[in-house]
C-alpha positions in Angstrom: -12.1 7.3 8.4 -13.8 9.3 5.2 -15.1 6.6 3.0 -12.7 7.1 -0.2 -9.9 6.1 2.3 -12.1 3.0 3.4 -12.8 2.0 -0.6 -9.3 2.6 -1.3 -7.6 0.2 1.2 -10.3 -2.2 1.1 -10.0 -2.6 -2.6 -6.0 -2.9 -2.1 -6.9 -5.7 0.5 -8.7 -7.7 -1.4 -7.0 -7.1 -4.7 -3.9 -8.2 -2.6 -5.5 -11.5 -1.5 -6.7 -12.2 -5.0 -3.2 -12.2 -6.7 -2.0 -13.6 -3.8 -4.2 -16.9 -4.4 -3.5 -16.5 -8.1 0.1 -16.6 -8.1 0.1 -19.5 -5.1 -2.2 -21.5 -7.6 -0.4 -20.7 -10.5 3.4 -21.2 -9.1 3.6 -21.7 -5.4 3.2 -21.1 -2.3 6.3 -18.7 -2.4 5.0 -16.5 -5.0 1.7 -16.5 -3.0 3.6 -15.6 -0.1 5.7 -12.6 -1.7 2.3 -11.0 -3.5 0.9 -10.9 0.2 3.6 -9.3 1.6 4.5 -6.7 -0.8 0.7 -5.5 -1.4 0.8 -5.7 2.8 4.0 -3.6 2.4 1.4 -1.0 0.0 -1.2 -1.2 2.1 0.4 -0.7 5.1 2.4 2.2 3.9 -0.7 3.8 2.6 -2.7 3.4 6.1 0.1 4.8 7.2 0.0 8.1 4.9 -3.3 8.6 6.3 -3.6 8.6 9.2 -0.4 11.0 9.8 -1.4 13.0 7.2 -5.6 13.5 8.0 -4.0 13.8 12.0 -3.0 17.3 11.3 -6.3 19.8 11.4 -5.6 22.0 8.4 -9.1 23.6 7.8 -8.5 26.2 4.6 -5.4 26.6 5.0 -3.4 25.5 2.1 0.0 25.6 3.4 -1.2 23.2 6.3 -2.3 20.8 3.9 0.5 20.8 2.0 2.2 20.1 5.1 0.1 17.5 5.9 -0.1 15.6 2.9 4.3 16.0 2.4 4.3 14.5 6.3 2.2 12.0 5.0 4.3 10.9 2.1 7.2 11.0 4.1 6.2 8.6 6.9 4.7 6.6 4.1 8.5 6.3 2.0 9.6 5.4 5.6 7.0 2.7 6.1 7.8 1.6 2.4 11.4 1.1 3.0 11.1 -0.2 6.8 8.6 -2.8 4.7 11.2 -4.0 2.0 14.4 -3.7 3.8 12.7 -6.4 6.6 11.7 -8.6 4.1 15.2 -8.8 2.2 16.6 -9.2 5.7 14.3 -11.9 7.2 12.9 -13.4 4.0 15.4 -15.1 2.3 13.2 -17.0 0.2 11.1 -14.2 -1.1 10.2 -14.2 -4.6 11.1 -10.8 -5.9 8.6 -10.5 -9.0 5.7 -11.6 -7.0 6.6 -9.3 -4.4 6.9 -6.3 -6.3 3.9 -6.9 -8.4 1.8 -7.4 -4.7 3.3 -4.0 -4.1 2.6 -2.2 -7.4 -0.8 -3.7 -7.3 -1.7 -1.4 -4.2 -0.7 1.7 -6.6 -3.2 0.7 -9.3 -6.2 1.1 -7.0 -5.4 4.6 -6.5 -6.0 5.0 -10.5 -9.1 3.4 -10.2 -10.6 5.6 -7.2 -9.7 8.2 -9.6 -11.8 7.2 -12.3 -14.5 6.2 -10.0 -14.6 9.7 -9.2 -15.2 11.0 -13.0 
């Protein structure tokens, strides 16, 4: 796996775990539970846009890639949704804030590989 990909779903992972403890300290074990799952959700989702979209050999050709990277962000919506539609469905107890902040948490890492990059 190229080493960007590494940072970026490690850093999710542990950012994840970190808000996770936060929110189970701060609120309870609920909250903690729904940051978990909905940065797993991200993380998951994202893991999933890889490794369908870096699956397809596209060399120089740009209309591969652009294949490759829409495949990826479609099997990664799919992922997304699969993710949320199983927790309303089996979690009944989820906290819905917590849970979407554990998911939007996932998105900021991807600002910060950017401007790790500069």
């Amino acid at each position: 796996m190229h080493p960007q990909v590494s940072w970026i779903l490690s850093r999710q992972a542990a950012l994840t775990i970190i808000l996770a403890l936060a929110a189970w300290l701060m609120f309870s074990e609920i909250a903690g539970i729904s940051v978990l799952i909905g940065g797993s959700i991200g993380i998951i989702a994202n893991l999933g846009y890889v490794l369908r979209a870096m699956r397809m050999n596209v060399g120089l050709d740009p209309v591969k890639a652009y294949r490759a990277q829409t495949a990826g962000e479609g099997f990664k919506f799919l992922l997304t949704l699969i993710g949320f539609a199983l927790v309303f469905l089996k979690f009944k107890e989820v906290s819905v804030f917590p849970l979407f902040l554990g998911y939007a948490s996932t998105l900021v890492i991807f600002w910060m590989a950017l401007l790790k990059q500069r």
